[in-house]
C-alpha positions as CSV (number, residue, x, y, z in Angstrom):
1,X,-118.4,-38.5,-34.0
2,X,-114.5,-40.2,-33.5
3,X,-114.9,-41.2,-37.3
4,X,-116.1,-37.7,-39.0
5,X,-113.1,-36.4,-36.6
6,X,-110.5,-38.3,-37.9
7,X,-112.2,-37.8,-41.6
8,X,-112.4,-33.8,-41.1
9,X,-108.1,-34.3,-40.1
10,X,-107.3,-36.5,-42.9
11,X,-108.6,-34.4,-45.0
12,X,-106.7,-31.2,-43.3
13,X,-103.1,-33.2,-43.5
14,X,-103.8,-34.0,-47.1
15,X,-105.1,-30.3,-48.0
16,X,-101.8,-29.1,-46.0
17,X,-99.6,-31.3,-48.0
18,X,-100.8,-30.4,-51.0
19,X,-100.6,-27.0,-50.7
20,X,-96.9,-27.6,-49.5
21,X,-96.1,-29.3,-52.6
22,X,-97.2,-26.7,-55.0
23,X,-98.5,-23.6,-53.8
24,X,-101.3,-21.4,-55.4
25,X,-99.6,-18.8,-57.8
26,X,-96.2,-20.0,-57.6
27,X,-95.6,-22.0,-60.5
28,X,-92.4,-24.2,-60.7
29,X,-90.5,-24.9,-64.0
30,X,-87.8,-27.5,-63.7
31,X,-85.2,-26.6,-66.4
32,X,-82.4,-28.2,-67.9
33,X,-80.1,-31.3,-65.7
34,X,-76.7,-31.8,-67.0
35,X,-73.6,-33.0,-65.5
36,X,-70.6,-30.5,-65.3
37,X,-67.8,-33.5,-66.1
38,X,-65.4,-30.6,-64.7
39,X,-66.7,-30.4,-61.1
40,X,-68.6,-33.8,-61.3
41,X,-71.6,-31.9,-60.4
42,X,-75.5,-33.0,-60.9
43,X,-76.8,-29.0,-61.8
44,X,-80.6,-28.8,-62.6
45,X,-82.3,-25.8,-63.5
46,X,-85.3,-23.8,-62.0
47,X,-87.8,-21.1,-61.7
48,X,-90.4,-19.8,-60.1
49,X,-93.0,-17.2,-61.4
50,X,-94.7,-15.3,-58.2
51,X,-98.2,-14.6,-60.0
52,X,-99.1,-13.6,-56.8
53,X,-99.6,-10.2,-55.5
54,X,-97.1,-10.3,-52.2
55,X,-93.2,-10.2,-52.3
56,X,-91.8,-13.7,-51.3
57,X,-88.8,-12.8,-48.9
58,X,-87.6,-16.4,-49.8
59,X,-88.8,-20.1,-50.6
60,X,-87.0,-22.9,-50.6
61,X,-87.3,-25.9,-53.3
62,X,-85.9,-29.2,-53.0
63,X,-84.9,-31.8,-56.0
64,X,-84.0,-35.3,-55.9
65,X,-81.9,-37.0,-58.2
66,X,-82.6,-40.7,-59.6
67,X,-80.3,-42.8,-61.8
68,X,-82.3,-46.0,-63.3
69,X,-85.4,-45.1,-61.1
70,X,-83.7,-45.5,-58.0
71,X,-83.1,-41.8,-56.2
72,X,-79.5,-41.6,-55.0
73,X,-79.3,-37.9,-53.8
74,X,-81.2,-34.9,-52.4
75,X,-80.5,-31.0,-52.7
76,X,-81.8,-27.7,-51.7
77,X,-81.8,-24.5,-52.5
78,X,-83.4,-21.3,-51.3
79,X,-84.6,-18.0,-54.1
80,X,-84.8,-14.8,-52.3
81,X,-86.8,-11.5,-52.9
82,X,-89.3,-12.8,-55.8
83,X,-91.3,-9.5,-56.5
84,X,-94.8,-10.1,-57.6
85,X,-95.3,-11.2,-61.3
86,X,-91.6,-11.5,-61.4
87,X,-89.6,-14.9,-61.9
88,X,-86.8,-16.1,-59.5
89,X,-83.9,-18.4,-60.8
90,X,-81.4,-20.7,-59.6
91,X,-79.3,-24.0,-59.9
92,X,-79.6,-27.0,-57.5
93,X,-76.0,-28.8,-57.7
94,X,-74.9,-32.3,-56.2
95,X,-71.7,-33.4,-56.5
96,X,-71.6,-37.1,-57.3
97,X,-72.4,-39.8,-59.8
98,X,-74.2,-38.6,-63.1
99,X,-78.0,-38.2,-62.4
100,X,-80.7,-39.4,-65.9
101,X,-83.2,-37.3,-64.2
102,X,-84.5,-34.8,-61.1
103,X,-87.7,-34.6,-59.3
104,X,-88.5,-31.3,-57.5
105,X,-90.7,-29.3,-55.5
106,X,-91.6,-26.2,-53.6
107,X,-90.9,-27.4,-50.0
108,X,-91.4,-23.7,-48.4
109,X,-92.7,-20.6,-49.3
110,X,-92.2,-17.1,-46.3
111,X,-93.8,-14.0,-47.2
């Protein structure tokens, strides 16, 4: 019984994460990373199509940025008022040394 418990929770955490990292209808395209030489700022591109049939008030996506592999910073940004099958944009900037590459996710999406 203690091991089909811990199996049936497992599972849940790993469903719930999952569905944290890229939510159902709410595709996310990472765009563009360049490095503004002016402001010495890291600025990657995004969007997010809301295919689904509620207004998101706001959601929040996070990138990292790597240089050689090795991830050296983190930022954040929130979109607000995505209407349904309508596409929200924005630029996540980091100040600091020139990033080859971003990772980034969907970390929360409020309704």
């Amino acid at each position: 019984m203690i091991r089909k418990t811990c199996a049936v929770i497992g599972l849940l955490v790993l469903i719930s994460d999952i569905a944290i990292a890229q939510p159902a209808g709410l595709p996310l395209t990472v765009g563009r990373l360049s490095y503004d030489d002016r402001s010495k700022e890291n600025v990657q591109q995004i969007a997010v199509k809301n295919e689904t049939e509620r207004k998101i008030n706001y959601l929040v996506v996070q990138c990292g940025f790597f240089q050689k592999g090795e991830l050296f910073a983190t930022g954040i940004r929130t979109v607000t008022n995505i209407f349904p099958q309508t596409t929200g944009f924005a630029e996540i900037r980091y100040a600091g040394l020139p990033a080859d590459r971003a990772e980034c996710r969907i970390s929360e999406v409020h309704y």
